[in-house]
Backbone as XML, in Angstrom:
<?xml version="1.0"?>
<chain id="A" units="angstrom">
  <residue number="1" name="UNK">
    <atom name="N" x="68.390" y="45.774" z="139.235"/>
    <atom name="CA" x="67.025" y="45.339" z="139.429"/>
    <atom name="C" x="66.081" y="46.392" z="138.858"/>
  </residue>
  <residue number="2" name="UNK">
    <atom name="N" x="65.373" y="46.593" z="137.788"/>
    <atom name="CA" x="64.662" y="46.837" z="137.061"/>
    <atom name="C" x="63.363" y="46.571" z="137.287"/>
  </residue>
  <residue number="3" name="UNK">
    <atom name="N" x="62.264" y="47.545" z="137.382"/>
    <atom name="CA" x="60.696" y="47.166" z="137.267"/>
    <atom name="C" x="60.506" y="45.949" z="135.858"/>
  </residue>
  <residue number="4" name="UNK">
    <atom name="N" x="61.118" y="46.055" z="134.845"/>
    <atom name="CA" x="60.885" y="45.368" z="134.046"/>
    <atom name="C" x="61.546" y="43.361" z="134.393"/>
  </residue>
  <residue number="5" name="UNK">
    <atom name="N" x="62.404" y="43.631" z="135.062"/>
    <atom name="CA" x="62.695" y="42.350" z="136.144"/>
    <atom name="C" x="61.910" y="41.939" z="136.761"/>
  </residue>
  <residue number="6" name="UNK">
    <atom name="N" x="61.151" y="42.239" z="137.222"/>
    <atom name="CA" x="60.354" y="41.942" z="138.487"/>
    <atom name="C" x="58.739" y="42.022" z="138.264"/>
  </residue>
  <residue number="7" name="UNK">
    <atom name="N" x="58.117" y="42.646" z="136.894"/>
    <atom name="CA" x="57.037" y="42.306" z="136.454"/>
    <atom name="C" x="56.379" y="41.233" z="136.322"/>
  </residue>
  <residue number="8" name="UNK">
    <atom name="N" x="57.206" y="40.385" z="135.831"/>
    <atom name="CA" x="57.051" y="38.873" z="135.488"/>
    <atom name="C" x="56.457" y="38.060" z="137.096"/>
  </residue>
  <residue number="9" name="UNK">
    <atom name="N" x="57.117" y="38.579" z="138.084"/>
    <atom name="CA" x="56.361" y="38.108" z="139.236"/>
    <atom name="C" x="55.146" y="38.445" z="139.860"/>
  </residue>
  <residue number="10" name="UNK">
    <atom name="N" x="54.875" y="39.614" z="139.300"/>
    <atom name="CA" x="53.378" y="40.700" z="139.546"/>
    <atom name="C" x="52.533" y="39.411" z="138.741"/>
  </residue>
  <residue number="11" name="UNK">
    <atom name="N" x="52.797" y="38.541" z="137.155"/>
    <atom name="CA" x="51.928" y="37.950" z="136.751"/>
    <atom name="C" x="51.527" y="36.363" z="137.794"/>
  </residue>
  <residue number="12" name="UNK">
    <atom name="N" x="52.457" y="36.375" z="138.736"/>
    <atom name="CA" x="52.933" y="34.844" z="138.973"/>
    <atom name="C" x="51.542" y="35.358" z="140.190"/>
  </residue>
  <residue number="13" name="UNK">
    <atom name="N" x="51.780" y="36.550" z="141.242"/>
    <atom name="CA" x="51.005" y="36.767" z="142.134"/>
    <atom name="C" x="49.429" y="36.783" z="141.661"/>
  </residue>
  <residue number="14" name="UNK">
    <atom name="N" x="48.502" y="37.702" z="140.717"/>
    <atom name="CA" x="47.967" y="38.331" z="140.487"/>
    <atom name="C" x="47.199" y="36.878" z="139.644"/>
  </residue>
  <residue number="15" name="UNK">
    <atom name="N" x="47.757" y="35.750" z="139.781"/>
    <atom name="CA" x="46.892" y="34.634" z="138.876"/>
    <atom name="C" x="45.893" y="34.136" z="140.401"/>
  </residue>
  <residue number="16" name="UNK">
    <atom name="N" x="45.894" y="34.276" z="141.456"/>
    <atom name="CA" x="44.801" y="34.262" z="142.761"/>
    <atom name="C" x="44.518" y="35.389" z="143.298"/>
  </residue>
  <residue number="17" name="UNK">
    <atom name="N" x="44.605" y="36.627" z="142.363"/>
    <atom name="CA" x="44.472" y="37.570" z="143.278"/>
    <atom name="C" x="43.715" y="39.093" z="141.626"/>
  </residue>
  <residue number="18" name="UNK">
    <atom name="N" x="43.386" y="40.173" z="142.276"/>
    <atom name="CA" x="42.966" y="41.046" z="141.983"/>
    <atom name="C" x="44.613" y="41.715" z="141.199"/>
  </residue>
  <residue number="19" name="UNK">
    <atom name="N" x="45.173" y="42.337" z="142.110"/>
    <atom name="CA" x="45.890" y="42.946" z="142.059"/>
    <atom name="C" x="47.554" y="42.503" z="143.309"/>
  </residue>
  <residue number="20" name="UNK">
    <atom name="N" x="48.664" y="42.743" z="142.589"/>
    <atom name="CA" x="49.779" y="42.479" z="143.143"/>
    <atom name="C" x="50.850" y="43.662" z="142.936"/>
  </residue>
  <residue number="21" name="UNK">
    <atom name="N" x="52.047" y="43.396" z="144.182"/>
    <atom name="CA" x="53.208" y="44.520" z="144.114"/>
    <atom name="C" x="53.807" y="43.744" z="145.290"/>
  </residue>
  <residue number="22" name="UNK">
    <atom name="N" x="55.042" y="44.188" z="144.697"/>
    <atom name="CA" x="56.270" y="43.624" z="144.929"/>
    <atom name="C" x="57.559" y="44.929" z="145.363"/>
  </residue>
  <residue number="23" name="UNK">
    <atom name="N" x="57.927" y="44.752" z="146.378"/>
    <atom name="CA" x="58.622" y="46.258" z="147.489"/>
    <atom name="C" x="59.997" y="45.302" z="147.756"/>
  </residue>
  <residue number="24" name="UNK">
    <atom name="N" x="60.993" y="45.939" z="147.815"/>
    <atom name="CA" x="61.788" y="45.708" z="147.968"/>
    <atom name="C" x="62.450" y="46.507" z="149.960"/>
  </residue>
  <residue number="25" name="UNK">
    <atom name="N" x="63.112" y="45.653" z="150.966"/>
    <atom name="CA" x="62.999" y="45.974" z="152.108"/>
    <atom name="C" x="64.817" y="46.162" z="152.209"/>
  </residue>
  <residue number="26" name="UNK">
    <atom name="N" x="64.941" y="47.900" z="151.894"/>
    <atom name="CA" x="65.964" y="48.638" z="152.065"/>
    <atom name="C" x="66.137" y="50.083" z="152.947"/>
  </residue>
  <residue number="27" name="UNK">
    <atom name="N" x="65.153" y="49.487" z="154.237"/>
    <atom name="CA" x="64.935" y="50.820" z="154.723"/>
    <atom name="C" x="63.725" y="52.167" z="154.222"/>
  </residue>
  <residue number="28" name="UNK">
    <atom name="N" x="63.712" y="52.497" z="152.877"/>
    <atom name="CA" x="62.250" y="53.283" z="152.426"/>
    <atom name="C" x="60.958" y="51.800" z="151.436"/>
  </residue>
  <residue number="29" name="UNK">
    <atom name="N" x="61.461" y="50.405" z="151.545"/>
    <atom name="CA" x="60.620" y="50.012" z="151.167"/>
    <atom name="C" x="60.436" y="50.495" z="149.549"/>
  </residue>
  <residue number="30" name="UNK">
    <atom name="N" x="61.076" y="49.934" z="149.032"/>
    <atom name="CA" x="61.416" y="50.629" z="147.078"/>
    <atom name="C" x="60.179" y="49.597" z="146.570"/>
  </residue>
  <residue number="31" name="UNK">
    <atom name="N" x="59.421" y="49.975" z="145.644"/>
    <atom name="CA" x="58.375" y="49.430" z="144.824"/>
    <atom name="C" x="59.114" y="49.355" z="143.650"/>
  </residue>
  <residue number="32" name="UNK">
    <atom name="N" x="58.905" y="47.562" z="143.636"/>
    <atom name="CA" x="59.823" y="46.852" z="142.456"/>
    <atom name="C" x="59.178" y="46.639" z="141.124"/>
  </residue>
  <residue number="33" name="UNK">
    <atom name="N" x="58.184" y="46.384" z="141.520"/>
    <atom name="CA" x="56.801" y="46.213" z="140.417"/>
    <atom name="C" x="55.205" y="46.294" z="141.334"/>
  </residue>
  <residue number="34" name="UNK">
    <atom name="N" x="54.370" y="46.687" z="140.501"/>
    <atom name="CA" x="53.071" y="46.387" z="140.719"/>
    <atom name="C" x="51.964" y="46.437" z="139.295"/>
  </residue>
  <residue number="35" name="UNK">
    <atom name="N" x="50.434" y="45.347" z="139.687"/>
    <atom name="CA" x="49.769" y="45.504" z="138.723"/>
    <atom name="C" x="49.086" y="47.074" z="138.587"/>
  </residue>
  <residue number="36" name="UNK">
    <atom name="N" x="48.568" y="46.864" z="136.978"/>
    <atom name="CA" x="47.647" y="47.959" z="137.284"/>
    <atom name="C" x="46.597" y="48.076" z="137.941"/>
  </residue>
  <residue number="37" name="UNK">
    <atom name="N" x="46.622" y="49.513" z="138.462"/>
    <atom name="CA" x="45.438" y="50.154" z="139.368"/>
    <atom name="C" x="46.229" y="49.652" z="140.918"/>
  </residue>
  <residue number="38" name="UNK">
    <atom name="N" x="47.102" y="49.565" z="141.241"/>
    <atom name="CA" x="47.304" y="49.455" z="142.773"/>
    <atom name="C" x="47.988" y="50.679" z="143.239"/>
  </residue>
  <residue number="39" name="UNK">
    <atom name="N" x="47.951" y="50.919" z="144.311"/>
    <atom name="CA" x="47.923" y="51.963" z="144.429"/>
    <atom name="C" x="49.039" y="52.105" z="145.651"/>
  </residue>
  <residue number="40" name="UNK">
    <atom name="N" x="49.552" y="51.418" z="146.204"/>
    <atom name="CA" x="50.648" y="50.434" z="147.450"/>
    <atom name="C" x="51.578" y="51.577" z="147.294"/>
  </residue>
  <residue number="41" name="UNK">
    <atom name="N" x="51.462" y="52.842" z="148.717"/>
    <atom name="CA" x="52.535" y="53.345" z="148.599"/>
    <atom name="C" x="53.529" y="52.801" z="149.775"/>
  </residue>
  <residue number="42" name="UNK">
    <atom name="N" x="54.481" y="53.284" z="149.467"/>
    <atom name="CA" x="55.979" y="53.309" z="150.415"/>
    <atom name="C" x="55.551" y="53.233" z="151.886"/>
  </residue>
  <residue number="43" name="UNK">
    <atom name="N" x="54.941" y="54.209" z="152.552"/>
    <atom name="CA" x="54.447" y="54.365" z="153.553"/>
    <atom name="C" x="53.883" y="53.196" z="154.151"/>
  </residue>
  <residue number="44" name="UNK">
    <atom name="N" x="52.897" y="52.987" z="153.286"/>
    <atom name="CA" x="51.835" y="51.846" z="153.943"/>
    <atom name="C" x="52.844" y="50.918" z="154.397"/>
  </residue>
  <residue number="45" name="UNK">
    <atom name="N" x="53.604" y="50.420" z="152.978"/>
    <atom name="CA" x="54.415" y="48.880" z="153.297"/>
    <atom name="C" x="55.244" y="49.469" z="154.480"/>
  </residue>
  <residue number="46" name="UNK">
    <atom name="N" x="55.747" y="50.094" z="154.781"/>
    <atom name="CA" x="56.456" y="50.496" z="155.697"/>
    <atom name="C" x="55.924" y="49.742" z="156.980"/>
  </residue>
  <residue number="47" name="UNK">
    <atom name="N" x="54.320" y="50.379" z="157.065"/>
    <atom name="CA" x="53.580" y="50.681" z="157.967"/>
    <atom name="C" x="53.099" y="49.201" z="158.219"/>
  </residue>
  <residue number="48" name="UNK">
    <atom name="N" x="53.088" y="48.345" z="157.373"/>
    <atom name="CA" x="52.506" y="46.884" z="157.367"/>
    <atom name="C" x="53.510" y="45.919" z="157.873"/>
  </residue>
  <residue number="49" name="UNK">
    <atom name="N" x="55.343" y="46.202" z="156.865"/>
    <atom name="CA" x="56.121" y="45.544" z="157.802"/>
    <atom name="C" x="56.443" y="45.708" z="159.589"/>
  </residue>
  <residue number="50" name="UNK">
    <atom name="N" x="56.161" y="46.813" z="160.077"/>
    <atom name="CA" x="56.067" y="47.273" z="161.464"/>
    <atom name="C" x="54.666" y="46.497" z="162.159"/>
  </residue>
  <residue number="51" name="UNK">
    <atom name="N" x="53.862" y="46.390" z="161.582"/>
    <atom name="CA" x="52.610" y="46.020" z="161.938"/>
    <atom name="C" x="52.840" y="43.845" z="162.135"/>
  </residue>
  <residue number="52" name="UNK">
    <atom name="N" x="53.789" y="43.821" z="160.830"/>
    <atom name="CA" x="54.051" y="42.376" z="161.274"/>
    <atom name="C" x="54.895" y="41.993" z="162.077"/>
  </residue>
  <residue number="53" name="UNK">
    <atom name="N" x="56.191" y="42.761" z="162.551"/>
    <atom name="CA" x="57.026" y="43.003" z="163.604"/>
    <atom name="C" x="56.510" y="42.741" z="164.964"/>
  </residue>
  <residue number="54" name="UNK">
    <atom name="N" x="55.238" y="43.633" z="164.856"/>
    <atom name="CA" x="54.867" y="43.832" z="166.200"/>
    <atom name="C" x="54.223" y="42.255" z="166.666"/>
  </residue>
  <residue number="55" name="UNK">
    <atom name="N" x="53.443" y="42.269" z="165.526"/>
    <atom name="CA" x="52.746" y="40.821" z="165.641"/>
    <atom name="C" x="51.124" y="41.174" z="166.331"/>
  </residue>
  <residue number="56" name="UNK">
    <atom name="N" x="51.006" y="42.176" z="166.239"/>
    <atom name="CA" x="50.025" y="42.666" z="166.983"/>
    <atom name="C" x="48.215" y="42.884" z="165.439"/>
  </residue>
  <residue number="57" name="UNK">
    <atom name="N" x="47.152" y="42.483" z="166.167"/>
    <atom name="CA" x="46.277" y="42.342" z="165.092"/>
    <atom name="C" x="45.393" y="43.714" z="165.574"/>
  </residue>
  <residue number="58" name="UNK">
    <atom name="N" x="45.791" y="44.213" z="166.767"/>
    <atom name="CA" x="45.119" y="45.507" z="167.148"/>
    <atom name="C" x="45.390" y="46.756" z="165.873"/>
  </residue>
  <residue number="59" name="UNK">
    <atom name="N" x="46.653" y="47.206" z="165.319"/>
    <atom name="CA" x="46.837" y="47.684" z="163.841"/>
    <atom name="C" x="46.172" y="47.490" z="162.642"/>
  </residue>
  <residue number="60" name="UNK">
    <atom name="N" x="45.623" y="48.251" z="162.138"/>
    <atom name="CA" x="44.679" y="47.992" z="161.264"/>
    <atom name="C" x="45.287" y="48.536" z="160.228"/>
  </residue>
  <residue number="61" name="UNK">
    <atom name="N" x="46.093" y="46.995" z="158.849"/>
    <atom name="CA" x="46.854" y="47.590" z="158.177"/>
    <atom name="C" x="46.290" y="48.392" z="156.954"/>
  </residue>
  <residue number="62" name="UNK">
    <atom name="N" x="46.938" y="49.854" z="156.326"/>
    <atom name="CA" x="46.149" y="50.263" z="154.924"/>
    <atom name="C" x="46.683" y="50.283" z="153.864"/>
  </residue>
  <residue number="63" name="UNK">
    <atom name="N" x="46.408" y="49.402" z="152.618"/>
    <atom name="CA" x="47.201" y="49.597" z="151.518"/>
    <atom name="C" x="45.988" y="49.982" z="150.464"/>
  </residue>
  <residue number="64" name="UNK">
    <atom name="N" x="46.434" y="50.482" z="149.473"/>
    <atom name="CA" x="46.285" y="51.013" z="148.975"/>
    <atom name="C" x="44.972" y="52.379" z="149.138"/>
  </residue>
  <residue number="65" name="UNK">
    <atom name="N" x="44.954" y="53.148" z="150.251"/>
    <atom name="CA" x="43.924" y="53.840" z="150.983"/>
    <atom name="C" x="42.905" y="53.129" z="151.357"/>
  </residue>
  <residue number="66" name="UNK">
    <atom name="N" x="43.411" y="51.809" z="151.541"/>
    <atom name="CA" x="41.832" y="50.587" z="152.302"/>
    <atom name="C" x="42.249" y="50.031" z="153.497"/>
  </residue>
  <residue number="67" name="UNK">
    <atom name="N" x="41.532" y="50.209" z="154.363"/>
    <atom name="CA" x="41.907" y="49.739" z="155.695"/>
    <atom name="C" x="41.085" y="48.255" z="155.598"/>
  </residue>
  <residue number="68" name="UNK">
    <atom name="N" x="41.917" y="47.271" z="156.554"/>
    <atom name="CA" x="41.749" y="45.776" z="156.140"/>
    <atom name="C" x="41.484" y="45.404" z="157.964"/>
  </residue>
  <residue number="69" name="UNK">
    <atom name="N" x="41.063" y="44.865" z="158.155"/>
    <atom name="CA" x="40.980" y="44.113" z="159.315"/>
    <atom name="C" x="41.782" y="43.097" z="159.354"/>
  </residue>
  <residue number="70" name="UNK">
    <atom name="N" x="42.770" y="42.845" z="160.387"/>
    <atom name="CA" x="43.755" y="41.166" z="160.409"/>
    <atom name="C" x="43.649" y="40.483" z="161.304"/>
  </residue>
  <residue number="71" name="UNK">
    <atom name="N" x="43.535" y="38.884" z="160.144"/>
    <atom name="CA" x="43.307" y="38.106" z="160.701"/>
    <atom name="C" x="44.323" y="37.099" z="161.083"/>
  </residue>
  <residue number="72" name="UNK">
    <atom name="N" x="45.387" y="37.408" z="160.510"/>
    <atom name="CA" x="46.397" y="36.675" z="160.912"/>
    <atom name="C" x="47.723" y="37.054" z="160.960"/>
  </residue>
  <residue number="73" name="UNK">
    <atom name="N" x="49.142" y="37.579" z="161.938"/>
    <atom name="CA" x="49.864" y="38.541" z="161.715"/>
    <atom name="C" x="50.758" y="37.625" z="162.318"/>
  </residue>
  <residue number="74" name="UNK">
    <atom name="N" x="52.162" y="37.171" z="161.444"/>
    <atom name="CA" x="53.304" y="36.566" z="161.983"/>
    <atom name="C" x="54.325" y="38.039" z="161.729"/>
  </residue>
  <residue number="75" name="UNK">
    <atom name="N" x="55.774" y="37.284" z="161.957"/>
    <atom name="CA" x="56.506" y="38.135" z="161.621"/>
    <atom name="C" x="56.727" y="37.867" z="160.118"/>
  </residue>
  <residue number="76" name="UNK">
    <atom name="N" x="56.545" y="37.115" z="159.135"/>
    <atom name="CA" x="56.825" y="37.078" z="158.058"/>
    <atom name="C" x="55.429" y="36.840" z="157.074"/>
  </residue>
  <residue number="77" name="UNK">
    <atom name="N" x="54.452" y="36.932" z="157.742"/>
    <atom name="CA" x="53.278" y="36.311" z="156.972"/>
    <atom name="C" x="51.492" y="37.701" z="157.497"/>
  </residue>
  <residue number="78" name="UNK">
    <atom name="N" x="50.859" y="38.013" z="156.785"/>
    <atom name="CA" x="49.717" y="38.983" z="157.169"/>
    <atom name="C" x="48.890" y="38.518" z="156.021"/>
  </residue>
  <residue number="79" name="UNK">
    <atom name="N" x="47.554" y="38.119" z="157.245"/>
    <atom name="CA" x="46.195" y="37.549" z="156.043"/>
    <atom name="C" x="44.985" y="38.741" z="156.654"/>
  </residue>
  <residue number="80" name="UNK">
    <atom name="N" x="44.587" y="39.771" z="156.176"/>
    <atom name="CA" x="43.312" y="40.306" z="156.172"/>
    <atom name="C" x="42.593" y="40.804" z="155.001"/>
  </residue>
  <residue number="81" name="UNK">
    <atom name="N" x="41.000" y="41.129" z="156.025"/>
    <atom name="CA" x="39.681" y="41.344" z="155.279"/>
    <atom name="C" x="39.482" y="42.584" z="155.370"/>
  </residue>
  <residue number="82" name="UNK">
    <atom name="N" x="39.340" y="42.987" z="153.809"/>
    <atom name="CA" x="38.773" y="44.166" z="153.828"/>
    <atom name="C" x="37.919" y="45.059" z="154.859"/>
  </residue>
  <residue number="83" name="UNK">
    <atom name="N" x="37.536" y="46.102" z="155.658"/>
    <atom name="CA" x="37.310" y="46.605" z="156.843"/>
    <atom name="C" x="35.627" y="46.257" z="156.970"/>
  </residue>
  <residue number="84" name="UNK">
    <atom name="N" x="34.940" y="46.471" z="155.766"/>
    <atom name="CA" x="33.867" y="46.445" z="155.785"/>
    <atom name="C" x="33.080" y="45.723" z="154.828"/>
  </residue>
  <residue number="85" name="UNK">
    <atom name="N" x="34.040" y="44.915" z="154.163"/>
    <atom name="CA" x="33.632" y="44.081" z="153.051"/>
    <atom name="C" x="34.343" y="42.686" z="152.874"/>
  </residue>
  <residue number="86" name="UNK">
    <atom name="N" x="34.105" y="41.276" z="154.061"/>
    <atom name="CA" x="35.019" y="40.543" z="154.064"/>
    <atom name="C" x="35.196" y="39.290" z="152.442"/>
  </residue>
  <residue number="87" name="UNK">
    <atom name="N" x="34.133" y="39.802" z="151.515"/>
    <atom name="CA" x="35.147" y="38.974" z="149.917"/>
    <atom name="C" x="36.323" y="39.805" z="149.298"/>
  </residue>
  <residue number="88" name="UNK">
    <atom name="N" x="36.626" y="40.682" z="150.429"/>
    <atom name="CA" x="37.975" y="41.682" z="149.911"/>
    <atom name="C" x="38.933" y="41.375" z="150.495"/>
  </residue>
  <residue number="89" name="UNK">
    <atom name="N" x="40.305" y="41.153" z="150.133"/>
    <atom name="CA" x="41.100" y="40.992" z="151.245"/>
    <atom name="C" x="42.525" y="40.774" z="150.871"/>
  </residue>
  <residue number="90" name="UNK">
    <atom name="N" x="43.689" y="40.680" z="151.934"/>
    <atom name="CA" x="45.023" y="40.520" z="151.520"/>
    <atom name="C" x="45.850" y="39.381" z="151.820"/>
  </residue>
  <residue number="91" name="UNK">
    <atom name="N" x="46.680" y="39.241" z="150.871"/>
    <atom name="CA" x="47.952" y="38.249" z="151.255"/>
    <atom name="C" x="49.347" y="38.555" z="151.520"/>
  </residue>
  <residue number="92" name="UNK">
    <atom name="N" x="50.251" y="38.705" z="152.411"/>
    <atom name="CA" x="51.299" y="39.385" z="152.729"/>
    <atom name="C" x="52.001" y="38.328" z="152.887"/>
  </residue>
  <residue number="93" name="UNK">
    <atom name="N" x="53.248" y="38.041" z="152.207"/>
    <atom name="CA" x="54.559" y="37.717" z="153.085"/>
    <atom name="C" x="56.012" y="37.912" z="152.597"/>
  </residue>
  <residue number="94" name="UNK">
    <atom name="N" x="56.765" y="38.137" z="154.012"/>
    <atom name="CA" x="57.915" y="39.154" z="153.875"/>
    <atom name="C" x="58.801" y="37.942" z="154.082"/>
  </residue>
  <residue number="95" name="UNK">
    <atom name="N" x="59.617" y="38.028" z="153.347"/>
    <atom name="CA" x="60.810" y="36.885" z="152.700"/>
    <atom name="C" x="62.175" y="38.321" z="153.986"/>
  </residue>
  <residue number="96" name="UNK">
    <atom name="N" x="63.097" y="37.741" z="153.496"/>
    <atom name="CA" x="64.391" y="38.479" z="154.016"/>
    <atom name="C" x="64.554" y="40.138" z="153.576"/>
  </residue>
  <residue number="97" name="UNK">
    <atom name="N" x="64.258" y="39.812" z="152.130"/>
    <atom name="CA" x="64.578" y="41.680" z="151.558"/>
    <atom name="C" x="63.146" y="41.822" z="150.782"/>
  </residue>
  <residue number="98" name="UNK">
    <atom name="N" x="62.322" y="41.204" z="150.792"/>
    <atom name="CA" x="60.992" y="41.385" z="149.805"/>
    <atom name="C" x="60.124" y="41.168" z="150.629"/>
  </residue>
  <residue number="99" name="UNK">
    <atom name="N" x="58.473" y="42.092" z="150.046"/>
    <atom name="CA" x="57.524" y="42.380" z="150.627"/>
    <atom name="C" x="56.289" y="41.596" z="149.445"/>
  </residue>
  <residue number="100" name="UNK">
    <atom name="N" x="55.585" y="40.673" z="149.448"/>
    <atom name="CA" x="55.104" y="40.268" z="148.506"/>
    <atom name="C" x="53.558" y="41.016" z="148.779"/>
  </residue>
  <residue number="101" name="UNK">
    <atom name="N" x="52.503" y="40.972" z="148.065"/>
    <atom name="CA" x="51.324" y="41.170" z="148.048"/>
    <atom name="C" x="50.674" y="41.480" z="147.455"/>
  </residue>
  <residue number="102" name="UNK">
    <atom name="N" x="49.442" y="40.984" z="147.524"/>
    <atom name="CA" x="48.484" y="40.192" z="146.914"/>
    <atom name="C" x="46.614" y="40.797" z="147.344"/>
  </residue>
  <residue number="103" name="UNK">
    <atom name="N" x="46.164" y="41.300" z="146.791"/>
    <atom name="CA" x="45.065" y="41.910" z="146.752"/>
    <atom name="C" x="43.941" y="41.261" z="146.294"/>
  </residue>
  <residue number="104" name="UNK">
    <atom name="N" x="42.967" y="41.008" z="146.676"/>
    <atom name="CA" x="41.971" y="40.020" z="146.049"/>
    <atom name="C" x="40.320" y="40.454" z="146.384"/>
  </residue>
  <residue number="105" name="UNK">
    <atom name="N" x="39.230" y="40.191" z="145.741"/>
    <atom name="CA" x="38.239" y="40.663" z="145.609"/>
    <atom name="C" x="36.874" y="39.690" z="145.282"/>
  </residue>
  <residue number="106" name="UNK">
    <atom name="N" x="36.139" y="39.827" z="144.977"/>
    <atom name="CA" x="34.606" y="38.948" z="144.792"/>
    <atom name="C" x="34.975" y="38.079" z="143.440"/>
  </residue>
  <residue number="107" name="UNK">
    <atom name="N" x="34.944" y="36.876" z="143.732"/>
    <atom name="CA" x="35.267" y="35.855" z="142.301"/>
    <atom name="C" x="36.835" y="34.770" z="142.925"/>
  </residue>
  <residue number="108" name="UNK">
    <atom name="N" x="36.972" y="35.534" z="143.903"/>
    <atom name="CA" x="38.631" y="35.142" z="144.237"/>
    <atom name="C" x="38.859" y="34.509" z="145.842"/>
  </residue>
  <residue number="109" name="UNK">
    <atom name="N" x="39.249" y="33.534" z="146.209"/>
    <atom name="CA" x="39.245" y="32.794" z="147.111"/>
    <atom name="C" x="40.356" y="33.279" z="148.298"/>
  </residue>
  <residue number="110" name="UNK">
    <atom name="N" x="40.085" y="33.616" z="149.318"/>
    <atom name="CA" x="41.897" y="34.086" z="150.357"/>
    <atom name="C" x="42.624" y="32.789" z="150.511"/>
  </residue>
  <residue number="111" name="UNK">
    <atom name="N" x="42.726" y="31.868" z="150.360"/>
    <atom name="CA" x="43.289" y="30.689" z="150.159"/>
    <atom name="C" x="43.784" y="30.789" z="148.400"/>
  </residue>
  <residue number="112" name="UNK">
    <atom name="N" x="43.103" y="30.897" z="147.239"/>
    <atom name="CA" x="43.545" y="30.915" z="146.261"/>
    <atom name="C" x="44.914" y="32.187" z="146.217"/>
  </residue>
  <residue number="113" name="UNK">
    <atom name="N" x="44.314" y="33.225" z="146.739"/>
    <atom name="CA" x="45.266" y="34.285" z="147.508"/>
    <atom name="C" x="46.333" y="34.037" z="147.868"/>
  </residue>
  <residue number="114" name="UNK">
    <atom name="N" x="46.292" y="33.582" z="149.061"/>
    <atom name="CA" x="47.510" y="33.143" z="149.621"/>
    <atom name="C" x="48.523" y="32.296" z="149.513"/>
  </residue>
  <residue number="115" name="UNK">
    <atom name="N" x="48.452" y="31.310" z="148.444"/>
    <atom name="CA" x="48.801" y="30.017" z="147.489"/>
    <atom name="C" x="49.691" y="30.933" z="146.813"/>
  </residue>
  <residue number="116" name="UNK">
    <atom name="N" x="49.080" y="31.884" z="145.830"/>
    <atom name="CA" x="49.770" y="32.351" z="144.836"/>
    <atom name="C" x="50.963" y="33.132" z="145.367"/>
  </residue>
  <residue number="117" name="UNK">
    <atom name="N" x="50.416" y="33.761" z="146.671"/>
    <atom name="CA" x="51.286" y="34.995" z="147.252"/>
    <atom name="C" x="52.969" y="34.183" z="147.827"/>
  </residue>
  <residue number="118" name="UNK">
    <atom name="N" x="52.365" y="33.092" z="148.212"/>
    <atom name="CA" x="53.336" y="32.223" z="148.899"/>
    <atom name="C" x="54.303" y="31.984" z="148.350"/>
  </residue>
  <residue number="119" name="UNK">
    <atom name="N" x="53.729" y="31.068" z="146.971"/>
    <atom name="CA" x="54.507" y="30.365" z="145.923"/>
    <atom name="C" x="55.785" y="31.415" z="145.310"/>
  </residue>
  <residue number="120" name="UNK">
    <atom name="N" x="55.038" y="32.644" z="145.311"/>
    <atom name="CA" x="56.468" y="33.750" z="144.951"/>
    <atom name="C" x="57.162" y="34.250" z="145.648"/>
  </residue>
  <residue number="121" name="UNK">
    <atom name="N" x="57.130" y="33.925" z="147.159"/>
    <atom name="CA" x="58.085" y="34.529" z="148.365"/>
    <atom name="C" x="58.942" y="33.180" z="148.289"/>
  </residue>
  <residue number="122" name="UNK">
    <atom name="N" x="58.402" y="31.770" z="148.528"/>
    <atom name="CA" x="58.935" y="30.909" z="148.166"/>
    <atom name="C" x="60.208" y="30.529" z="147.372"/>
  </residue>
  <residue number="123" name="UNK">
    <atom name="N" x="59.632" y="31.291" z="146.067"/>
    <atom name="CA" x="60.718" y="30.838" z="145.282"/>
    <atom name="C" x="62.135" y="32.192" z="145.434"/>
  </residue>
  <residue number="124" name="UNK">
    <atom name="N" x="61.540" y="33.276" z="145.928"/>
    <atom name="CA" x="62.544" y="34.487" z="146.237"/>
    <atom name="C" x="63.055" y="34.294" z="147.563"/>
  </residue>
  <residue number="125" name="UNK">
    <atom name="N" x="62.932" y="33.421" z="148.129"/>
    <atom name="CA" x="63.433" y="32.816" z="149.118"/>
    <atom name="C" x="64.312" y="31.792" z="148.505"/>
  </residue>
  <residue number="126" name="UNK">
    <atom name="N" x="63.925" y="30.445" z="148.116"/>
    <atom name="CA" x="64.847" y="30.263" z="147.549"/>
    <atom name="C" x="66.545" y="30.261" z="146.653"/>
  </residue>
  <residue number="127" name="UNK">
    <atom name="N" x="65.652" y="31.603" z="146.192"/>
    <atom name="CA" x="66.701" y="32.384" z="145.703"/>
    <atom name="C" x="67.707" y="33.022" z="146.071"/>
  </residue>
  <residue number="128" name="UNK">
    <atom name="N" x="67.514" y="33.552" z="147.380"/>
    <atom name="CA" x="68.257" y="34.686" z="148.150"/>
    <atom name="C" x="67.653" y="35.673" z="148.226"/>
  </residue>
  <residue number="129" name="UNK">
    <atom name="N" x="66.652" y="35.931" z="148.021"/>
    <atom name="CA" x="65.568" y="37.065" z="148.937"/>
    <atom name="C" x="64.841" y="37.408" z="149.711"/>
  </residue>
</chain>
């Protein structure tokens, strides 16, 4: 599994969204691909899959050094708004071994967001991921 594998899905995310990255869930959370300018370290996703575990919206998840307010936290699914700017915001969902997400900004819909984010856990689900 190659960053150059897994690019092709950064384009599939990133058509409703700002920015996308794609983590792989092996214990440190491996970054498989991401667009440019994101900034999604190890930690955070770490810190976000625990945060969807819990199920708890009191956690205020941070990716890429932006803290988001959440509005919606399953165990496989996280929708929030930027902390202080709600046309900012995220799309999360965690398939079996993958961490999808989806970054989005002014021009860009959290529904157009979350469509796109879906459609590629979806099909890596499908797949066996």
């Amino acid at each position: 599994m190659t960053n150059n594998t897994w690019q092709a899905y950064i384009q599939n995310i990133t058509t409703g969204n700002d920015k996308g990255a794609l983590f792989l869930i092996d214990g440190q959370c491996t970054k498989l691909a991401e667009s440019d300018g994101s900034n999604i370290t190890q930690e955070e996703v770490i810190q976000l899959v625990q945060i969807m575990q819990s199920r708890s919206k009191d956690n205020l998840p941070v990716l890429g050094g932006i803290e988001y307010w959440t509005i919606k936290v399953e165990p496989d699914e996280l929708l929030a708004t930027k902390r202080y700017n709600k046309q900012h915001g995220l799309s999360v969902r965690k398939t079996a071994r993958m961490v999808v997400i989806g970054t989005y900004g002014e021009g860009h819909q959290p529904g157009t967001s979350q469509n796109a984010v879906c459609k590629v856990a979806d099909y890596l689900i499908e797949n066996g991921f």
